[in-house]
C-alpha positions as CSV (number, residue, x, y, z in Angstrom):
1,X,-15.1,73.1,208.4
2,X,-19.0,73.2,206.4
3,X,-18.5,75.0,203.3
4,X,-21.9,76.0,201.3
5,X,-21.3,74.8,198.0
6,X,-20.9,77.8,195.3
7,X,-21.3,75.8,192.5
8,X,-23.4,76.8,190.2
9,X,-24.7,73.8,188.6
10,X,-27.3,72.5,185.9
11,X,-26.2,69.6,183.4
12,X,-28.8,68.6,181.3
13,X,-27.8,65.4,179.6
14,X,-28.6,65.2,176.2
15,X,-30.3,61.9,176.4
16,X,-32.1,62.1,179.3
17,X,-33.2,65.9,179.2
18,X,-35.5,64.9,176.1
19,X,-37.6,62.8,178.4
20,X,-37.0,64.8,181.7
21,X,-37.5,68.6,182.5
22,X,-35.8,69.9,185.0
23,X,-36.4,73.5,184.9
24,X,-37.9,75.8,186.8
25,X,-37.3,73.5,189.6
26,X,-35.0,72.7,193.1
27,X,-34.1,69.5,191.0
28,X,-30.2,68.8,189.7
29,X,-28.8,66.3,187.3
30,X,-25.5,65.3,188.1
31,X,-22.5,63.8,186.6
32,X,-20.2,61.4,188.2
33,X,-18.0,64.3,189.0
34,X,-20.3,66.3,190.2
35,X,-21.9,63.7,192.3
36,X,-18.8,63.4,193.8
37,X,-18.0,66.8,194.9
38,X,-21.6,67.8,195.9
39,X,-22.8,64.3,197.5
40,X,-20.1,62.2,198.6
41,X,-17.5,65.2,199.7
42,X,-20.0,66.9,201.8
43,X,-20.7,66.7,205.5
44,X,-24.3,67.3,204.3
45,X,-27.5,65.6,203.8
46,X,-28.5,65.2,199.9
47,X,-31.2,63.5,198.8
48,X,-30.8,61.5,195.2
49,X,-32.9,59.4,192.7
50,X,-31.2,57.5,190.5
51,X,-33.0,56.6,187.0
52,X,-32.7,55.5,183.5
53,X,-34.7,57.2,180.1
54,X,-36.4,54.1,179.5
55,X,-38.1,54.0,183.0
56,X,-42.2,55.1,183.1
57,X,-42.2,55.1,186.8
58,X,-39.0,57.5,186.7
59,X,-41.2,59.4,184.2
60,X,-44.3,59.5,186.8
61,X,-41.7,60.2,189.9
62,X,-39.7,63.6,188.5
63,X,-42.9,65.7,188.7
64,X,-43.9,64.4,192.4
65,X,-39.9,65.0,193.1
66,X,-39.9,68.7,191.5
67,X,-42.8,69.4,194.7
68,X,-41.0,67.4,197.4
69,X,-37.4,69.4,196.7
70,X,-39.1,72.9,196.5
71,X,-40.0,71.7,200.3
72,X,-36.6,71.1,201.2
73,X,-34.8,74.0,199.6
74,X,-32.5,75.4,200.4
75,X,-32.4,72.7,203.4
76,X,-31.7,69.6,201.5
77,X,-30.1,69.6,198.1
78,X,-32.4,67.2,195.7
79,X,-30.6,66.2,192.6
80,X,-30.9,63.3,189.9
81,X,-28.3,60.4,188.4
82,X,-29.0,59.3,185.0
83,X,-27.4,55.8,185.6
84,X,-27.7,54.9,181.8
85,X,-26.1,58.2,180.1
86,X,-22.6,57.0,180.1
87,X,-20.3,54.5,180.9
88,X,-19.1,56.4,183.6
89,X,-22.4,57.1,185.2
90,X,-23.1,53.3,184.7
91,X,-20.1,52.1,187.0
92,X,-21.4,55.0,189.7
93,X,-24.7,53.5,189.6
94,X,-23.7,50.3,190.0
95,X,-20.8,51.1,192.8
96,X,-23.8,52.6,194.9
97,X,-25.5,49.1,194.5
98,X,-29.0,50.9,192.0
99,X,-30.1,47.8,190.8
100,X,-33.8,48.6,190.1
101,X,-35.3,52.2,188.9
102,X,-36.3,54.3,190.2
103,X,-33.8,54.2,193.2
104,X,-34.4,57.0,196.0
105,X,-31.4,57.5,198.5
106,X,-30.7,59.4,201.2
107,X,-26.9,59.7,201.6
108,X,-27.5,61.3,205.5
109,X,-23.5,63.0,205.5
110,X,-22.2,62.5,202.5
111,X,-20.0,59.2,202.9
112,X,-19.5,59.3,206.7
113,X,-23.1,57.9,207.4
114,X,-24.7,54.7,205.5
115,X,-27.1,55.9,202.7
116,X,-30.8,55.1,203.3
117,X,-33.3,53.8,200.2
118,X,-36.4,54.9,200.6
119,X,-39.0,52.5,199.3
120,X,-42.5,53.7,200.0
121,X,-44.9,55.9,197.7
122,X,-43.4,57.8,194.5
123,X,-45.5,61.4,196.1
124,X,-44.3,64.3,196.5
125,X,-45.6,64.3,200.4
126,X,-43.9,61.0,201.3
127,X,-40.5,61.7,199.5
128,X,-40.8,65.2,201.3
129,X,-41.3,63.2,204.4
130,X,-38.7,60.6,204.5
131,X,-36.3,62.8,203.5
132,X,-36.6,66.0,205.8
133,X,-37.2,63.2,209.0
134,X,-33.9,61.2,208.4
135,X,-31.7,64.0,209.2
136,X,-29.1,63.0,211.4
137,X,-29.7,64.4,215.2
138,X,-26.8,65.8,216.0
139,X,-28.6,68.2,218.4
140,X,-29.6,67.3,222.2
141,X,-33.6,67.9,223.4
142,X,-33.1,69.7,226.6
143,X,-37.2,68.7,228.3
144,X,-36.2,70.3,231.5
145,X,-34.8,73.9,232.6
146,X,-32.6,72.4,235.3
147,X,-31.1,70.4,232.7
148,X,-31.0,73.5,230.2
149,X,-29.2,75.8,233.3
150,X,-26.7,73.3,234.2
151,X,-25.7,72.3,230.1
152,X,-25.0,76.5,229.9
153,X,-23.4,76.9,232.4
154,X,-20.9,73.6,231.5
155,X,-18.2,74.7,229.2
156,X,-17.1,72.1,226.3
157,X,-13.8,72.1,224.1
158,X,-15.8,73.3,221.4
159,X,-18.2,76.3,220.9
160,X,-21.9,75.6,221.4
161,X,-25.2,76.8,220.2
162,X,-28.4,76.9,222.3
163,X,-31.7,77.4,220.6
164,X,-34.7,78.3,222.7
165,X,-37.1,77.3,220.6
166,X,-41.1,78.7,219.9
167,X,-42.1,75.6,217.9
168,X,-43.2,71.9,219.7
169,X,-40.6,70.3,216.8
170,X,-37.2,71.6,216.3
171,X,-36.9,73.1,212.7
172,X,-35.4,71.6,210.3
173,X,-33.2,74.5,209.7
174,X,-31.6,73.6,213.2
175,X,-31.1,69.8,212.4
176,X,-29.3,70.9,209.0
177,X,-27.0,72.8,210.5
178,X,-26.6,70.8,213.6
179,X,-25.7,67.9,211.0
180,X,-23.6,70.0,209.0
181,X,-21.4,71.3,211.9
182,X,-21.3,67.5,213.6
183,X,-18.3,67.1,215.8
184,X,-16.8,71.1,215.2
185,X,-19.4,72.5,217.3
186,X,-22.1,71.3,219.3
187,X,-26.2,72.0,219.7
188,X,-29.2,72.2,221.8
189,X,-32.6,73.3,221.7
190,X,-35.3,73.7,224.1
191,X,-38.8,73.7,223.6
192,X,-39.7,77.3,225.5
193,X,-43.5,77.6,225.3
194,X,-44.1,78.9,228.5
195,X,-40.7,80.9,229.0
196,X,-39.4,79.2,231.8
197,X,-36.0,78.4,229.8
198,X,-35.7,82.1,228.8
199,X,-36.8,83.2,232.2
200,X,-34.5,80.6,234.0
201,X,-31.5,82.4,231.9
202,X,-32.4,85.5,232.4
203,X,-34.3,87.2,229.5
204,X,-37.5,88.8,229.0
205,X,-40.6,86.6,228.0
206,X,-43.2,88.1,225.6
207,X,-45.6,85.1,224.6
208,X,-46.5,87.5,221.8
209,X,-43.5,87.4,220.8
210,X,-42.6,83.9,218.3
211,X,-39.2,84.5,216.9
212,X,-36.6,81.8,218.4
213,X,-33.8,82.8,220.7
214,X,-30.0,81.6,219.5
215,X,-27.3,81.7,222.7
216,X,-24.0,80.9,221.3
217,X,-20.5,80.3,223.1
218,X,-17.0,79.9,222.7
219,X,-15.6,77.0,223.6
220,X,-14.0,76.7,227.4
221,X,-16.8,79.3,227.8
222,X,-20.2,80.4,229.4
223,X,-20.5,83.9,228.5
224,X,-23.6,84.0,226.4
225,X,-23.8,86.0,223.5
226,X,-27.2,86.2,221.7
227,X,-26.9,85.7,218.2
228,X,-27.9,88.7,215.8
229,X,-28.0,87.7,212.5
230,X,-30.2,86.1,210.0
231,X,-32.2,82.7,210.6
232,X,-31.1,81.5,207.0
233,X,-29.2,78.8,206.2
234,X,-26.5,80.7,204.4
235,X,-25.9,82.7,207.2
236,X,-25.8,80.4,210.0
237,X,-23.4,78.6,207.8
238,X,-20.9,81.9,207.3
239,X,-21.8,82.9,211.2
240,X,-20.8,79.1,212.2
241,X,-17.6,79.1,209.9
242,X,-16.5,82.5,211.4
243,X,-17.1,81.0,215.0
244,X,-14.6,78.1,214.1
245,X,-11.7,80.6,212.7
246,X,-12.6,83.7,214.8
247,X,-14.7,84.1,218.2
248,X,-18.3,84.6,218.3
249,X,-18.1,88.2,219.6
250,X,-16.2,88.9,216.0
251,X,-18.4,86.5,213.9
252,X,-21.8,88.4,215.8
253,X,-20.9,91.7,214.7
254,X,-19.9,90.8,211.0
255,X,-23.5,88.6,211.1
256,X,-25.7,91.8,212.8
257,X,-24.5,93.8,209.4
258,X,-25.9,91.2,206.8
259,X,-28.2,93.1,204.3
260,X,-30.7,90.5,202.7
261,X,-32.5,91.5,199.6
262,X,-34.0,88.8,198.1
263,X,-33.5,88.3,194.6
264,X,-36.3,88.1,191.8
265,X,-35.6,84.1,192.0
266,X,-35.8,83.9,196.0
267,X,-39.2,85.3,195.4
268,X,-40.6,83.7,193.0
269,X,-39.5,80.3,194.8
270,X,-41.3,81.7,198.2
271,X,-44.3,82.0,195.8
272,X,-44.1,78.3,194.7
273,X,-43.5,77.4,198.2
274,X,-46.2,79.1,199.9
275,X,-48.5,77.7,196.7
276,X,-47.3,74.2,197.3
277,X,-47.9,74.8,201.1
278,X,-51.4,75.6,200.3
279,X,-52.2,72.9,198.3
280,X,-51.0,69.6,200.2
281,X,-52.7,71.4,203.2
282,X,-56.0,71.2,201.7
283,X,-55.2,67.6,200.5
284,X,-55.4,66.5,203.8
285,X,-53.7,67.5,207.2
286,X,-54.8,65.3,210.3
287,X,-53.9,68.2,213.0
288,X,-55.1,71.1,212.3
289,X,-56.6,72.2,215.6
290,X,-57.2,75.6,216.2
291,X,-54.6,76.3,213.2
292,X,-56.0,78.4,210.9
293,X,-53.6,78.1,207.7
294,X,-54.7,80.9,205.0
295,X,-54.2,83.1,207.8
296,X,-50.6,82.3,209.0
297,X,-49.6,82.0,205.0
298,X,-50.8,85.9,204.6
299,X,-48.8,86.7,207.1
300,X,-45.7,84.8,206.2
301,X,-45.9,82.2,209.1
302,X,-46.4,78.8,206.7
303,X,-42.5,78.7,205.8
304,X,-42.0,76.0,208.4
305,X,-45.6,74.1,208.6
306,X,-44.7,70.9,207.2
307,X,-41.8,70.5,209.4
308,X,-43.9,71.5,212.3
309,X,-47.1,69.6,211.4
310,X,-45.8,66.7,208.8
311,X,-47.7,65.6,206.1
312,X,-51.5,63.8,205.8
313,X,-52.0,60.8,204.3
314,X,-48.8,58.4,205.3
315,X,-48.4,55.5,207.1
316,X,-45.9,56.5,209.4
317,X,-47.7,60.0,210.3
318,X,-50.0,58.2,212.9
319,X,-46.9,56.9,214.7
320,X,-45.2,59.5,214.3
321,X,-48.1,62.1,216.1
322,X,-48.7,59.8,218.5
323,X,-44.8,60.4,219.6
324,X,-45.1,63.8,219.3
325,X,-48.4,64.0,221.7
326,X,-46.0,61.9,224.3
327,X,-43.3,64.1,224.6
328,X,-45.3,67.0,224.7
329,X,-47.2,65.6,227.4
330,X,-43.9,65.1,229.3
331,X,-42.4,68.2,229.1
332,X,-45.9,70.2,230.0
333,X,-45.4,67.4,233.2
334,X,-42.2,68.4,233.6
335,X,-42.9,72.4,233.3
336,X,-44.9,72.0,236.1
């Protein structure tokens, strides 16, 4: 079972914090202990740089890495290894093979996939980018209804979640938890633009309306039970959890009670985001067709643009796109 960590964590080394800041930011320095117990023990994506205090590119990079984890909060936990403030941290470094600084990993699911370095750009765009697109997939693109009626109506051995999805990319809310809850439950999404998938299962369509559908079951099971909680990570992670020990019918009605009041702190991260949002939009977006940004931020719609749109400026965006524009194509072909 996925458990959220609770730990409330924020060592500042005395060495390195001279030369580094973390403050203020989505960014956590770890210990070796800690690094194992919030990297290596979870079934979770985190995203680390490892670096020393005598390193002027590690200097340049924590600024740029500051922006790149307020982008991923609360999705994908950013932290920081000072390989050179102990002899402890020195072995760690070296067992994850940091030879060079600094070193940018992605350990995909904690120690059950192989880390990935990343080795382009030190900005906060492509470390945003090549950390939030190397999520594992552990949820099946249905392009098709027939294919979306007949995977309902199959019962598994383990409870299943269906998301009928507003958005051409599936968010990266979905692919954390998909990834978090990798062999206890499984997931699917469809891309429901024009309805059919919530027509073909029997639900109103209101293209006015943008807000995601979740269908969830319990496993030997096709009784569909619209999920009525909260679309935040925490609580798909409790809702998920409760599914696992409980029955979704039980798990539902605790979630449909949930009373969110964000805290002084959610909101004044929000405000950085939306203010981060803002500003690598401007710097450059190569699709923004009939998209009209300032607008949507006003009205609280720009908490999922990057994932939707990626980031301007990269190499691999072109490619990327291009992909995008193909399977859209197919599905509008297959709609049809």
């Amino acid at each position: 079972m996925f458990r959220a960590s609770t730990l409330s964590l924020f060592c500042i080394f005395a060495s390195i914090s001279k030369a580094i800041n973390l403050e203020n930011s989505q960014v956590q320095m770890l210990s070796s202990s800690t690094f194992q117990e919030l990297v290596l023990n979870q079934d979770a994506t985190s995203f680390v740089v490892f670096i020393t205090s005598q390193c002027g590119r590690c200097d340049r990079a924590i600024p740029e890495l500051k922006q790149a984890a307020l982008g991923l909060h609360p999705f994908v936990p950013t932290y920081v290894v000072p390989c050179d403030d102990s002899d402890e941290l020195r072995e760690l470094c070296s067992q994850q093979d940091v030879t060079s600084f600094p070193t940018v990993t992605l350990f995909p699911r904690g120690t059950k996939h192989p880390t990935i370095t990343y080795d382009g750009e030190l900005n906060a765009s492509g470390l945003f980018y090549f950390a939030s697109r190397r999520v594992p997939n552990n949820n099946k693109k249905f392009y098709q209804v027939d294919h979306v009626k007949t995977w309902v109506a199959t019962p598994s051995d383990k409870p299943r979640a269906f998301l009928l999805n507003k958005d051409k990319r599936v968010p990266l809310l979905w692919q954390v938890i998909a990834n978090n809850f990798d062999g206890q439950i499984d997931f699917a999404s469809f891309y429901d633009r024009k309805g059919k998938g919530s027509k073909a299962l029997g639900f109103d369509w209101d293209e006015n309306n943008k807000k995601s559908i979740l269908l969830v079951f319990d496993k030997e099971s096709t009784e569909m039970h619209v999920y009525s909680g909260m679309m935040k990570l925490d609580s798909l992670t409790t809702f998920f959890n409760s599914v696992l020990s409980s029955s979704v019918s039980t798990a539902n009605s605790v979630a449909s009670t949930e009373d969110f009041t964000p805290s002084t702190e959610d909101l004044d991260i929000e405000r950085k985001q939306e203010a981060q949002r803002m500003k690598l939009a401007h710097g450059g977006f190569q699709e923004l067709i009939d998209f009209d940004f300032e607008d949507a931020i006003k009205q609280g719609h720009g908490a999922d643009f990057h994932q939707k749109h990626g980031f301007g400026g990269l190499q691999e965006l072109a490619e990327e796109q291009r992909k995008r524009r193909k399977e859209s194509k197919q599905a509008d072909r297959e709609e049809l």
